[in-house]
C-alpha positions as CSV (number, residue, x, y, z in Angstrom):
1,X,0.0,0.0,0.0
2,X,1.3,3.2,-0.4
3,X,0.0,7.2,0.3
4,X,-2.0,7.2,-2.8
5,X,-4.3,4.7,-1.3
6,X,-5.2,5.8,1.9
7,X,-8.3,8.1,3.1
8,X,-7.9,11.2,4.6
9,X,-7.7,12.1,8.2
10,X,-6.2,8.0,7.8
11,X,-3.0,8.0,10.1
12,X,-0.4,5.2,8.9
13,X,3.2,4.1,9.2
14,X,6.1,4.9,6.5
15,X,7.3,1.1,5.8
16,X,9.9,2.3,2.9
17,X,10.9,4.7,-0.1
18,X,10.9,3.0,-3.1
19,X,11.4,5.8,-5.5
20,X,14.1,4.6,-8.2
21,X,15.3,8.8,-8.7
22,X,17.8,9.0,-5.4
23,X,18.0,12.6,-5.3
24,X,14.0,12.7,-4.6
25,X,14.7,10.0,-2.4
26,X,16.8,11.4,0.2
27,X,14.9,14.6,-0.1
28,X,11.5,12.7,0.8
29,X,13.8,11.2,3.8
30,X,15.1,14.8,4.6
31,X,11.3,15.6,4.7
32,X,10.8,13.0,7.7
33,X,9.1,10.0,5.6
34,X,11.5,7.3,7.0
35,X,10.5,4.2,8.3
36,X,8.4,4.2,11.8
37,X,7.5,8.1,11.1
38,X,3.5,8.1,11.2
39,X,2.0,9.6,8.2
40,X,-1.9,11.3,7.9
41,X,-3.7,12.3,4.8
42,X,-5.1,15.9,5.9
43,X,-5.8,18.0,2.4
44,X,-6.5,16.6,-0.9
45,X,-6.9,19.4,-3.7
46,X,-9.1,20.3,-6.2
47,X,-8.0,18.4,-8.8
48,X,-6.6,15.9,-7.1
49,X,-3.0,16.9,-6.9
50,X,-0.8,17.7,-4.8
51,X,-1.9,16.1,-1.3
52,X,-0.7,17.6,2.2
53,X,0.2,14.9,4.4
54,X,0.7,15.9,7.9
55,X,4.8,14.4,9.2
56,X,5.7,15.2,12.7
57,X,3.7,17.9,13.4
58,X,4.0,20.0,9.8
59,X,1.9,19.5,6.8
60,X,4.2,19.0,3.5
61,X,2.4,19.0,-0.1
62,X,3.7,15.8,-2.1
63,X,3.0,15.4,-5.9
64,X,1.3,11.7,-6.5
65,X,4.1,11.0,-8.9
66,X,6.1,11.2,-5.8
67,X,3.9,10.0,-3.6
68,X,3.2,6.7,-5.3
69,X,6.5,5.6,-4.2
70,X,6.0,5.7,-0.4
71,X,5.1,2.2,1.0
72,X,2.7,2.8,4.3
73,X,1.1,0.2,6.6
């Protein structure tokens, strides 16, 4: 499963980063989505993209293309 699929105001737990570009990568880590960091969906937009996800305790705005690659349980 990864952010894409969850509901909002649905709290989970960052399993892993899968996301082949490593650059993004350790930017998404530098952002706090490692493994153990609990994850909630709180903002979708209009049109569907970007979504804010709130990660220990500030709200950061992920494209899906990015977000697709962040395995939650």
């Amino acid at each position: 499963m990864n952010l894409l699929t969850i509901k909002t105001d649905e709290e989970v737990i960052v399993d892993k980063i899968t996301h082949p570009d490593e650059e993004m990568k350790r930017r998404l880590l530098d952002l706090g989505f490692y493994q153990g960091t609990p994850i909630k969906k709180v903002l979708v937009s209009p049109k569907g993209d970007p979504i804010a996800y709130r990660v220990r305790g500030t709200t950061i705005a992920l494209r899906n293309s990015d977000a697709q690659y962040i395995e939650v349980k």
